[in-house]
PQR file of N, CA, C, O and H, with PARSE charges and radii, in Angstrom:
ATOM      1  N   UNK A   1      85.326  90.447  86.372 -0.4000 1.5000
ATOM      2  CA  UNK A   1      84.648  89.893  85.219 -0.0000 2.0000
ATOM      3  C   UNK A   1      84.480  90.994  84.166  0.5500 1.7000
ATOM      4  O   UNK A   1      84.265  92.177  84.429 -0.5500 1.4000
ATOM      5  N   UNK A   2      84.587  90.529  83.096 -0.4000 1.5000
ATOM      6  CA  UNK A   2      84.148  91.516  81.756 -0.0000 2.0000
ATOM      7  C   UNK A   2      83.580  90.900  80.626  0.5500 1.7000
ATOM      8  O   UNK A   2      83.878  89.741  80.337 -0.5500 1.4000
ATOM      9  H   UNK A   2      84.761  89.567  82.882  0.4000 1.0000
ATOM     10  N   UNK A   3      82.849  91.515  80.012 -0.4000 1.5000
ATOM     11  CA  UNK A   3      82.614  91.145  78.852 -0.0000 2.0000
ATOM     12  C   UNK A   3      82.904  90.585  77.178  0.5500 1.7000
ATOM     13  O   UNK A   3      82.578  91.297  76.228 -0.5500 1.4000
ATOM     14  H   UNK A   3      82.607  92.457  80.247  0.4000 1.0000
ATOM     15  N   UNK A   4      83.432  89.485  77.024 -0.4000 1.5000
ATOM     16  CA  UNK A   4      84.506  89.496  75.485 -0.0000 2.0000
ATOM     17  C   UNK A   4      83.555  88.886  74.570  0.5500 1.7000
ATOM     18  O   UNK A   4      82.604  88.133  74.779 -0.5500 1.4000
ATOM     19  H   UNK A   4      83.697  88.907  77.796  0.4000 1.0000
ATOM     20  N   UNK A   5      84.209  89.567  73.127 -0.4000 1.5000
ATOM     21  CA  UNK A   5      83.010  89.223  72.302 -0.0000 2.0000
ATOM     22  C   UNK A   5      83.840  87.956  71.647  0.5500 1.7000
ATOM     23  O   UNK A   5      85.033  88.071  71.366 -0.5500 1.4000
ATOM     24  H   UNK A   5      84.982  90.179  72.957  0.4000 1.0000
ATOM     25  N   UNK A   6      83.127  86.782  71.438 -0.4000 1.5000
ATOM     26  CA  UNK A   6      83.453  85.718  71.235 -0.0000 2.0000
ATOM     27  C   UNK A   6      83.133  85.807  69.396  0.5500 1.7000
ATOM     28  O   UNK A   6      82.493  86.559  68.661 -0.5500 1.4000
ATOM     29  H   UNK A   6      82.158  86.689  71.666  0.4000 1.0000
ATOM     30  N   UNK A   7      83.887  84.721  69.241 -0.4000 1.5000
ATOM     31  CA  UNK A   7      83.437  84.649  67.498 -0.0000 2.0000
ATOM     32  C   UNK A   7      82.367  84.241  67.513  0.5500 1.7000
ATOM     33  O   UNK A   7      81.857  83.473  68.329 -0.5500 1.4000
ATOM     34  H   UNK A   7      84.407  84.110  69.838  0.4000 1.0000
ATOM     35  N   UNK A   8      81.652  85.022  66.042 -0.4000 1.5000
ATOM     36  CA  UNK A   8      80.440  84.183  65.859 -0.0000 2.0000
ATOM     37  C   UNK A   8      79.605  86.082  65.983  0.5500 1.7000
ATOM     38  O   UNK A   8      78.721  86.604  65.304 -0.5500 1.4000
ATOM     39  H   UNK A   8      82.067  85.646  65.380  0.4000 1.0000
ATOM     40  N   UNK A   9      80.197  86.461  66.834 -0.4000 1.5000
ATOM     41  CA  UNK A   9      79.282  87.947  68.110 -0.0000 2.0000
ATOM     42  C   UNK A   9      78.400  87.626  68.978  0.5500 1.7000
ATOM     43  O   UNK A   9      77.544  88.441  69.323 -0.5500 1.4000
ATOM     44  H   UNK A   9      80.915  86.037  67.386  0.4000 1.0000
ATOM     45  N   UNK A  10      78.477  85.986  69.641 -0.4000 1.5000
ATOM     46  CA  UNK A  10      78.337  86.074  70.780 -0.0000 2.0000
ATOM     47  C   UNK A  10      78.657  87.004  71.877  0.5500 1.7000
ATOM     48  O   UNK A  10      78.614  88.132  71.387 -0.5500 1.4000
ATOM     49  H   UNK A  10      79.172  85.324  69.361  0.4000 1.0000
ATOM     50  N   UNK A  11      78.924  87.061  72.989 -0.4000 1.5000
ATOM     51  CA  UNK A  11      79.505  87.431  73.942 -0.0000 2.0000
ATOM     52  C   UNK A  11      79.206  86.601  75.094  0.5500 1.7000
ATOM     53  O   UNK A  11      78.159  86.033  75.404 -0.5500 1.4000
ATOM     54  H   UNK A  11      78.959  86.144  73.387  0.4000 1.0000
ATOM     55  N   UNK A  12      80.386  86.647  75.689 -0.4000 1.5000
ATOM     56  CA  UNK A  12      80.069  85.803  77.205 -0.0000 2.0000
ATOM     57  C   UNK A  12      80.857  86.479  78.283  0.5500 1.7000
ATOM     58  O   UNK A  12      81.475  87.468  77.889 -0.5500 1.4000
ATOM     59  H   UNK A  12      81.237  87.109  75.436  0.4000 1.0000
ATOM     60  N   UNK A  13      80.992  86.155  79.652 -0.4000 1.5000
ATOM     61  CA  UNK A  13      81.437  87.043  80.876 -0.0000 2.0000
ATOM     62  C   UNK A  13      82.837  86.332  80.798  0.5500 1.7000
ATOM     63  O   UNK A  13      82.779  85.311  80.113 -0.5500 1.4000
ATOM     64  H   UNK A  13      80.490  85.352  79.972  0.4000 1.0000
ATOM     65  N   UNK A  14      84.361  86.661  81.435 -0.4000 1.5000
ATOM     66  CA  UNK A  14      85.340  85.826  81.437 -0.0000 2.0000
ATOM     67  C   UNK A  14      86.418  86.592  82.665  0.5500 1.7000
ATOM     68  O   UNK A  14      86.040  87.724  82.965 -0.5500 1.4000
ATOM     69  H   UNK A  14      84.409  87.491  81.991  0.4000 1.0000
ATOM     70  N   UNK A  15      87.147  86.316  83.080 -0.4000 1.5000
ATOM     71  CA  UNK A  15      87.666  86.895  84.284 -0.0000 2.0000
ATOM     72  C   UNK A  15      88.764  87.929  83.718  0.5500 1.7000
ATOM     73  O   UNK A  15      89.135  87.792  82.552 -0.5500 1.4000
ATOM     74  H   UNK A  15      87.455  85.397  82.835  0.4000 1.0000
ATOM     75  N   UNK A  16      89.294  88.963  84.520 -0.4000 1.5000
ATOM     76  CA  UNK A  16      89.886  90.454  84.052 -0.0000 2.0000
ATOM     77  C   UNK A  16      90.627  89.748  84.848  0.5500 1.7000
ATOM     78  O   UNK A  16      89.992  89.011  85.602 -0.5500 1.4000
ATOM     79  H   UNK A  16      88.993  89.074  85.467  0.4000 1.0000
ATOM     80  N   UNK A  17      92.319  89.714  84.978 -0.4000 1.5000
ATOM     81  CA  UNK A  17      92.954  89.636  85.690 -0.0000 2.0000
ATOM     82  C   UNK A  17      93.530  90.830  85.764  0.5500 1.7000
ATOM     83  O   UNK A  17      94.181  91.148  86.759 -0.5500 1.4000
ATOM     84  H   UNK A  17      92.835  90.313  84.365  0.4000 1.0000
ATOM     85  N   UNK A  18      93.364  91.637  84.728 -0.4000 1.5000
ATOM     86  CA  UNK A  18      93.793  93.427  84.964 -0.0000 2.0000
ATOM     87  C   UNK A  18      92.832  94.034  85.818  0.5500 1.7000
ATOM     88  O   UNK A  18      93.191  95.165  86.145 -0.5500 1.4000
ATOM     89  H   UNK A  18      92.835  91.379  83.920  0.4000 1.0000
ATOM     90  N   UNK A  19      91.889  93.735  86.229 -0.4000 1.5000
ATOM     91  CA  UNK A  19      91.061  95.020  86.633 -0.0000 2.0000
ATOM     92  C   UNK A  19      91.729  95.584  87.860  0.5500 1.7000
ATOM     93  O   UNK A  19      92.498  95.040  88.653 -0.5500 1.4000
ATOM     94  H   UNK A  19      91.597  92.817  85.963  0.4000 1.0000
ATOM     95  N   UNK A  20      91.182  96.973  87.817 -0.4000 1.5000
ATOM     96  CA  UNK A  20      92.001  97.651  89.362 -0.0000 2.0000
ATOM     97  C   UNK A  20      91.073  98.765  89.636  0.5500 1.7000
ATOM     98  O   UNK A  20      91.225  99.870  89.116 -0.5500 1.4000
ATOM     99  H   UNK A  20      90.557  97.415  87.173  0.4000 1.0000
ATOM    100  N   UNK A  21      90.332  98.547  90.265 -0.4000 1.5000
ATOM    101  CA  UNK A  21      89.301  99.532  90.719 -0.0000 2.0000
ATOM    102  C   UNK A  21      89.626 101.060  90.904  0.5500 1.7000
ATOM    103  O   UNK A  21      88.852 102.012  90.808 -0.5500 1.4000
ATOM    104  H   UNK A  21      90.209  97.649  90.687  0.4000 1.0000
ATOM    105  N   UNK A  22      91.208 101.047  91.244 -0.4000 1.5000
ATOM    106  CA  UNK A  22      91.169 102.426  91.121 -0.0000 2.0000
ATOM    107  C   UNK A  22      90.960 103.382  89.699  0.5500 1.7000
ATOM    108  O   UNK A  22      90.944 104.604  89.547 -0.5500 1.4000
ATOM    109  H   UNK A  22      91.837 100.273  91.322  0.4000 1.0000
ATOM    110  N   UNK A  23      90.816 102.308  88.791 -0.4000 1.5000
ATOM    111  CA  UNK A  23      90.943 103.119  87.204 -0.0000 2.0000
ATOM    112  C   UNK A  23      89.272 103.642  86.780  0.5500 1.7000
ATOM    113  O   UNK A  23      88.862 104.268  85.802 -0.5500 1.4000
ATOM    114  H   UNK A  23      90.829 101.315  88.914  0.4000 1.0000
ATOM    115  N   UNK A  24      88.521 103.048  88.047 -0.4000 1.5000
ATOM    116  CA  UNK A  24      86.988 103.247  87.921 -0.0000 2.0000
ATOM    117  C   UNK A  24      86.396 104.388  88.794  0.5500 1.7000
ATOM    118  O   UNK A  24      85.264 104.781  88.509 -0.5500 1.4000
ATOM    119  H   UNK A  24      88.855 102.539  88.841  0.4000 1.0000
ATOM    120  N   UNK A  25      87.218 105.083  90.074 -0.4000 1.5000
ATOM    121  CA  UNK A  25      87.166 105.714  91.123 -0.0000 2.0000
ATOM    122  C   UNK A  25      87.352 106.560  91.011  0.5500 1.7000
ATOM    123  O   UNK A  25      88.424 106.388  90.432 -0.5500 1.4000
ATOM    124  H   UNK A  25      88.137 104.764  90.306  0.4000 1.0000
ATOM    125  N   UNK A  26      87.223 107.828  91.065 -0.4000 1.5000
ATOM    126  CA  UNK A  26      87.801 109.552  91.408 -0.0000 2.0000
ATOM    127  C   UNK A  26      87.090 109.476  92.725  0.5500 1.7000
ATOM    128  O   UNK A  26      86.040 108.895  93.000 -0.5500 1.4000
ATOM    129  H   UNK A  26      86.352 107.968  91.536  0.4000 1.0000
ATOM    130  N   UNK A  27      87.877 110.180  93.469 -0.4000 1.5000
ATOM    131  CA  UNK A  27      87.258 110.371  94.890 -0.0000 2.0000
ATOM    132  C   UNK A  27      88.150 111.978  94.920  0.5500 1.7000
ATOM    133  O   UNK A  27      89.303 112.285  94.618 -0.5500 1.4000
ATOM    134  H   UNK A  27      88.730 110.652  93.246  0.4000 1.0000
ATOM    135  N   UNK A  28      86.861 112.831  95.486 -0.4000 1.5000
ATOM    136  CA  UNK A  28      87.802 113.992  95.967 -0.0000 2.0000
ATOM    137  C   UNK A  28      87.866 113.996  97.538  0.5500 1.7000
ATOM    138  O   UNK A  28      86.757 114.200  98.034 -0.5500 1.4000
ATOM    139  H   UNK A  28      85.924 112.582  95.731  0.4000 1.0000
ATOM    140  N   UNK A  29      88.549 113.879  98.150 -0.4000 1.5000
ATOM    141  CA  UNK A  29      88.298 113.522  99.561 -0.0000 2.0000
ATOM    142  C   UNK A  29      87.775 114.857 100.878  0.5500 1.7000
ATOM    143  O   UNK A  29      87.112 114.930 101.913 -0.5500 1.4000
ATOM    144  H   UNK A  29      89.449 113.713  97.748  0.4000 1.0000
ATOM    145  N   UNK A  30      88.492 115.620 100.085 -0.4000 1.5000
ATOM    146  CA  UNK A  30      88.127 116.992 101.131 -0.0000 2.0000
ATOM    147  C   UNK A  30      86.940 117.649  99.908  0.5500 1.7000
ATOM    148  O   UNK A  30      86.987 118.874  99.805 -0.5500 1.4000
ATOM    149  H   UNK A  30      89.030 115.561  99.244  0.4000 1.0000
ATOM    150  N   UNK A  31      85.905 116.925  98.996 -0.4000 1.5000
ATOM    151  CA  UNK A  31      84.580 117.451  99.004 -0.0000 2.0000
ATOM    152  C   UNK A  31      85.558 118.339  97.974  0.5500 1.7000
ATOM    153  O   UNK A  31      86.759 118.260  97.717 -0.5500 1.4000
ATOM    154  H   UNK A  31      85.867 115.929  99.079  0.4000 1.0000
ATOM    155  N   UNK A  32      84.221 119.441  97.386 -0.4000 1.5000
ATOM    156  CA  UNK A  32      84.981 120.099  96.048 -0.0000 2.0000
ATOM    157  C   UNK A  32      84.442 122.014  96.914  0.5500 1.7000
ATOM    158  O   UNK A  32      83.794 122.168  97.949 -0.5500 1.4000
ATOM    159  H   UNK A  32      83.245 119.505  97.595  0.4000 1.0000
ATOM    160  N   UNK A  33      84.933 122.955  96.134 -0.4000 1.5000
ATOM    161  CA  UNK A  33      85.150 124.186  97.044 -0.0000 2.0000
ATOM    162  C   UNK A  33      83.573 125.274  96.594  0.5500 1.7000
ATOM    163  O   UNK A  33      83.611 126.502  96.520 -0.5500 1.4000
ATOM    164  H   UNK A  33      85.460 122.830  95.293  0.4000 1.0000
ATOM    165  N   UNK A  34      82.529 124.561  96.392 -0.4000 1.5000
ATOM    166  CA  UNK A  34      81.834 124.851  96.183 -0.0000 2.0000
ATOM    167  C   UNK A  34      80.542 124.373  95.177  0.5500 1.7000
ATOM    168  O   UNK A  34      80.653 123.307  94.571 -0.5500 1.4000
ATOM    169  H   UNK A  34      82.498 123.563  96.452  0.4000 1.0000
ATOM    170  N   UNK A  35      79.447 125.109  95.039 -0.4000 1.5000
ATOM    171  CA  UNK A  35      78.480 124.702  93.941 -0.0000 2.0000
ATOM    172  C   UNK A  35      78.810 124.935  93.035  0.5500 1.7000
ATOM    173  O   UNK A  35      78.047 124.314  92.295 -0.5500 1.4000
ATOM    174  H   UNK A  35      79.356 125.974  95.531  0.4000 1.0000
ATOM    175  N   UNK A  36      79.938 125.791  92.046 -0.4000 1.5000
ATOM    176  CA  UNK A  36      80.122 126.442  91.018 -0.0000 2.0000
ATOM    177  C   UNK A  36      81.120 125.211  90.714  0.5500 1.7000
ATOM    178  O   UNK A  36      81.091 124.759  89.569 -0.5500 1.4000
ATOM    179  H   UNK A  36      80.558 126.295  92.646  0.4000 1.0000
ATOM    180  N   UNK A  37      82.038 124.613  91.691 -0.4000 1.5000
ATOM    181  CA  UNK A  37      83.135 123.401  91.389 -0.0000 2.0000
ATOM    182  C   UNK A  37      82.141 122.263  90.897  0.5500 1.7000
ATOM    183  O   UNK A  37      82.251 121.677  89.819 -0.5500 1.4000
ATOM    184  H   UNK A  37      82.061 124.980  92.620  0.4000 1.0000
ATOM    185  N   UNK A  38      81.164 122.039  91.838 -0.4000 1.5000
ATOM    186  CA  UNK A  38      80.353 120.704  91.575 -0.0000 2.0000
ATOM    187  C   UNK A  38      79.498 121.088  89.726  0.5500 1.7000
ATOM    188  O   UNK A  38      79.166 120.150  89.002 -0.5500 1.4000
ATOM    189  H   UNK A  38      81.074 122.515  92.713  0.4000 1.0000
ATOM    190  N   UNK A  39      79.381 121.960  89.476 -0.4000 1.5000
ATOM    191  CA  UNK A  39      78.605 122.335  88.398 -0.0000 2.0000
ATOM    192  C   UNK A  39      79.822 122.167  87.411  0.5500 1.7000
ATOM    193  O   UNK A  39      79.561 121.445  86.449 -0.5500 1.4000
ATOM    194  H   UNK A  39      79.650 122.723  90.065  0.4000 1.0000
ATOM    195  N   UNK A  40      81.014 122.652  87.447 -0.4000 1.5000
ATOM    196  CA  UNK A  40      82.111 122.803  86.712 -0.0000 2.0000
ATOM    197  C   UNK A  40      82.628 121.149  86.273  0.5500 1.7000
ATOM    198  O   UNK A  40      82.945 120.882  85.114 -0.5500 1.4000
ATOM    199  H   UNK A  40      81.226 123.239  88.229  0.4000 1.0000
ATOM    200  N   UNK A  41      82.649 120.211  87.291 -0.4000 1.5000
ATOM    201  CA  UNK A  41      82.837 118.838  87.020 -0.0000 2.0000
ATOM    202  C   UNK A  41      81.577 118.144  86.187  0.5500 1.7000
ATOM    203  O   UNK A  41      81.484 117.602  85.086 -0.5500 1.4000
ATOM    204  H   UNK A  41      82.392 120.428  88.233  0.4000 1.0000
ATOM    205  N   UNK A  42      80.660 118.435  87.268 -0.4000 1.5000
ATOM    206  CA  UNK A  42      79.784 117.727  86.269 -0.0000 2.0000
ATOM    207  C   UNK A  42      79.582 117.974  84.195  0.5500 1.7000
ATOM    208  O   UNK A  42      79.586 117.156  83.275 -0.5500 1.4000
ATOM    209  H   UNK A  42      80.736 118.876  88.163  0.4000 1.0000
ATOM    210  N   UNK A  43      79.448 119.331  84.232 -0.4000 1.5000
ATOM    211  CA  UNK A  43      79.691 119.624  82.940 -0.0000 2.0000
ATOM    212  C   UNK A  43      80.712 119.307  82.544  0.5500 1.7000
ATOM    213  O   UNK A  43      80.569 119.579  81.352 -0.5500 1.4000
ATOM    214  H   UNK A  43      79.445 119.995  84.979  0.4000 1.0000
ATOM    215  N   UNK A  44      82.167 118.725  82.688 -0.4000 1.5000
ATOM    216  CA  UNK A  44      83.101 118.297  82.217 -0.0000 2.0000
ATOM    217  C   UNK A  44      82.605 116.931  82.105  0.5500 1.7000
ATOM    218  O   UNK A  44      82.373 116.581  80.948 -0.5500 1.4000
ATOM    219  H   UNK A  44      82.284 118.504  83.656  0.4000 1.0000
ATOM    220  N   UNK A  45      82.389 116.092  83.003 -0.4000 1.5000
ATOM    221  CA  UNK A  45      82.171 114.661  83.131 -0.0000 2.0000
ATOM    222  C   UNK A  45      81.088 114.526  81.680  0.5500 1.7000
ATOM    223  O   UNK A  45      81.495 113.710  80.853 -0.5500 1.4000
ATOM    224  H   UNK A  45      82.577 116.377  83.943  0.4000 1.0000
ATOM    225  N   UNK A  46      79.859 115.204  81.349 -0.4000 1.5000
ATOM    226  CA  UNK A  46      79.233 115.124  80.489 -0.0000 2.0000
ATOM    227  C   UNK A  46      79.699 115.429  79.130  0.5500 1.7000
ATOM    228  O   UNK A  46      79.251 114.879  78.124 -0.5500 1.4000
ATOM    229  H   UNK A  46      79.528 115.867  82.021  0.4000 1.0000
ATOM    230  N   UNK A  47      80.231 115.952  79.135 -0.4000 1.5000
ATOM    231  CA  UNK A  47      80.878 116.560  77.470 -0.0000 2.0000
ATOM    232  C   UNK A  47      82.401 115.886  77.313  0.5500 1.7000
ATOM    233  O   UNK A  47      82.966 116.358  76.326 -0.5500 1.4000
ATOM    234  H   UNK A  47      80.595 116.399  79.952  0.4000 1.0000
ATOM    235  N   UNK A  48      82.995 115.165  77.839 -0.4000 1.5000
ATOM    236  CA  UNK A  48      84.377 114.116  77.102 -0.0000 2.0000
ATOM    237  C   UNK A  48      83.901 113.077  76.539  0.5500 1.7000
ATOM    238  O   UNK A  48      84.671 112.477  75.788 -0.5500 1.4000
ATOM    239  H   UNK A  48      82.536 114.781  78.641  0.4000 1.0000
ATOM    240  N   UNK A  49      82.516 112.545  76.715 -0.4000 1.5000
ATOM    241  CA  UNK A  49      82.106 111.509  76.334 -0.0000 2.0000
ATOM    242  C   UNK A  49      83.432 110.026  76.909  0.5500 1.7000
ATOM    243  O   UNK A  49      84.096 110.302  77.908 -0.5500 1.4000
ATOM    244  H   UNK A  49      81.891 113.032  77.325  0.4000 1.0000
ATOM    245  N   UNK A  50      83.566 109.287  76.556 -0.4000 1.5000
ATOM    246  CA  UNK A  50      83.638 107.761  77.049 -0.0000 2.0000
ATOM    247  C   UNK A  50      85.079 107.758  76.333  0.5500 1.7000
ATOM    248  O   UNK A  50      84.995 108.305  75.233 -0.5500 1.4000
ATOM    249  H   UNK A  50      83.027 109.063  75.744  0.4000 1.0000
ATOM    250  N   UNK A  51      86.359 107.310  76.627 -0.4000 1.5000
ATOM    251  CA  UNK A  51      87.405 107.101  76.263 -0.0000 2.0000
ATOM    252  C   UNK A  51      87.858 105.491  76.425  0.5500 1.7000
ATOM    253  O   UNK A  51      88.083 105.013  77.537 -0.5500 1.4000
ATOM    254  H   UNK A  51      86.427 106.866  77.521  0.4000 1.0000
ATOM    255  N   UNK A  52      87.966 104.699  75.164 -0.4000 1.5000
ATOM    256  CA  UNK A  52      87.595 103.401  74.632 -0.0000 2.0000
ATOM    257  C   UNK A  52      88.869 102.830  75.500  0.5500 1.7000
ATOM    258  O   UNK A  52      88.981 101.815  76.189 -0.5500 1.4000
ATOM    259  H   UNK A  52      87.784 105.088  74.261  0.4000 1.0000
ATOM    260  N   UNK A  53      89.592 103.670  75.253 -0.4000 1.5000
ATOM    261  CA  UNK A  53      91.850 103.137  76.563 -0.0000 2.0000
ATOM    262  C   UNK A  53      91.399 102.822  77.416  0.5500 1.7000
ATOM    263  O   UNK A  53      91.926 101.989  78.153 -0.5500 1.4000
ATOM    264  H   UNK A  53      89.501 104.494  74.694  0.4000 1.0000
ATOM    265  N   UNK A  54      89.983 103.488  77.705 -0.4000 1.5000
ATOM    266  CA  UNK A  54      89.646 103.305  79.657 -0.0000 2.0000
ATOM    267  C   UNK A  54      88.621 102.542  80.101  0.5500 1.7000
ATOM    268  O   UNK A  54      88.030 102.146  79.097 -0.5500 1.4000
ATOM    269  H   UNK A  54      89.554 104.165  77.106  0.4000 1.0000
ATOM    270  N   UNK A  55      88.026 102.070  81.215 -0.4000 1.5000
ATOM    271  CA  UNK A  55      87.361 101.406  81.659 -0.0000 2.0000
ATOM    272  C   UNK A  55      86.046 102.533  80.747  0.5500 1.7000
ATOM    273  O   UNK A  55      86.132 103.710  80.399 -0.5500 1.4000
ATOM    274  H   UNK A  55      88.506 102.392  82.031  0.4000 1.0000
ATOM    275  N   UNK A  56      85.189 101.772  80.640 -0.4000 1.5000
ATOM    276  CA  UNK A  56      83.586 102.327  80.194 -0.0000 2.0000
ATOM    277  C   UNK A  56      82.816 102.729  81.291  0.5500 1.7000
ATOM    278  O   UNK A  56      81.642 102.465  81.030 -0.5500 1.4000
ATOM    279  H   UNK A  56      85.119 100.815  80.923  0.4000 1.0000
ATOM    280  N   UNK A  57      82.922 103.245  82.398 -0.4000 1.5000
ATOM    281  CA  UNK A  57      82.687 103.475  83.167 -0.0000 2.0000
ATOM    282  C   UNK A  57      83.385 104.168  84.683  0.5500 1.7000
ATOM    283  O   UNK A  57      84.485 103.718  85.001 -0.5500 1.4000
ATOM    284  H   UNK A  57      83.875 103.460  82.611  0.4000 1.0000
ATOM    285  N   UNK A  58      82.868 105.044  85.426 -0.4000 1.5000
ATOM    286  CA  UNK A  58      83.504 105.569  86.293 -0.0000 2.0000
ATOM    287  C   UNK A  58      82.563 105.805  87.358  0.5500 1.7000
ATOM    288  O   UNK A  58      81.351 105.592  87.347 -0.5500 1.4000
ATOM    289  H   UNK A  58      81.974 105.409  85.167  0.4000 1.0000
ATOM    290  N   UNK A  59      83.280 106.274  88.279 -0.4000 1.5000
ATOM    291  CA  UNK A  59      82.742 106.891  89.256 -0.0000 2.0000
ATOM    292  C   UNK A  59      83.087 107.593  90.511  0.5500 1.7000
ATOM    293  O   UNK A  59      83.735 107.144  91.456 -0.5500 1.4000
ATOM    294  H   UNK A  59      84.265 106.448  88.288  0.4000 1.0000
ATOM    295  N   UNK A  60      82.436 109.023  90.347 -0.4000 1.5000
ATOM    296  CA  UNK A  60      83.140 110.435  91.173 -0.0000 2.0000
ATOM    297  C   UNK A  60      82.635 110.340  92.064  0.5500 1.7000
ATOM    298  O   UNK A  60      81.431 110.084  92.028 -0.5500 1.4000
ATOM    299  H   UNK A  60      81.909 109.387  89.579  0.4000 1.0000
ATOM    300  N   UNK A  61      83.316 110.504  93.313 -0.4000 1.5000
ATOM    301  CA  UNK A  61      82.769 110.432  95.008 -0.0000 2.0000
ATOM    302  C   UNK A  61      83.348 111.974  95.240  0.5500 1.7000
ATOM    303  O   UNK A  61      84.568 112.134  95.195 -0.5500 1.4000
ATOM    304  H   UNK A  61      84.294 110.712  93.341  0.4000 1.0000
ATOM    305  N   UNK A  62      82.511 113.059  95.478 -0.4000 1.5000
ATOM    306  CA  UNK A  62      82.834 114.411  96.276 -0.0000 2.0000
ATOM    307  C   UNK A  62      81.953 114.469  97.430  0.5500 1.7000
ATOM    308  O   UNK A  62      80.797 114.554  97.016 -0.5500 1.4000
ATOM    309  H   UNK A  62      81.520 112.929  95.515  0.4000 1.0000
ATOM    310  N   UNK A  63      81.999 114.460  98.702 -0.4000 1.5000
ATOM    311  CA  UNK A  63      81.548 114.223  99.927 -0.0000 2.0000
ATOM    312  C   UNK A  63      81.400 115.775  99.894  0.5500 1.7000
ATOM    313  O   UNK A  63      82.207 116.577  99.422 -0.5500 1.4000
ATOM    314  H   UNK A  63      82.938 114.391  99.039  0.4000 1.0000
ATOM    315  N   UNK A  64      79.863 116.107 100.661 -0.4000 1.5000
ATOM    316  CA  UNK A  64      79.827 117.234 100.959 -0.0000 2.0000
ATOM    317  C   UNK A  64      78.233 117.912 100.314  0.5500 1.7000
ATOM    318  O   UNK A  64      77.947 119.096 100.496 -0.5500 1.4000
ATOM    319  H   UNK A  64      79.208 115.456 101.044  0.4000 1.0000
TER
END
């Protein structure tokens, strides 16, 4: 489901037949190589701000 803005600027919910969860996912699987890595992403993740091509949303899995 996503959001489309209808005429008028309504908006209502309507089905994604694109969506693909992996475009929402980063997973690092073997965990990242330290506190200085986890500090290094996060400050990246905060300062690109939101890229409109891409899903509005994400989400980083580093186990560990």
């Amino acid at each position: 489901m996503c959001l489309v803005r209808l005429w008028g600027g309504s908006v209502a919910w309507a089905d994604d037949n694109e969506f693909d969860l992996r475009k929402h996912i980063q997973i690092f699987e073997n965990g990242l190589p330290g506190q200085a890595a986890l500090q290094a992403l996060i400050e990246y993740k905060q300062s690109r701000g939101l890229d409109s091509t891409r899903p509005l949303w994400d989400v980083t899995i580093a186990p560990g």
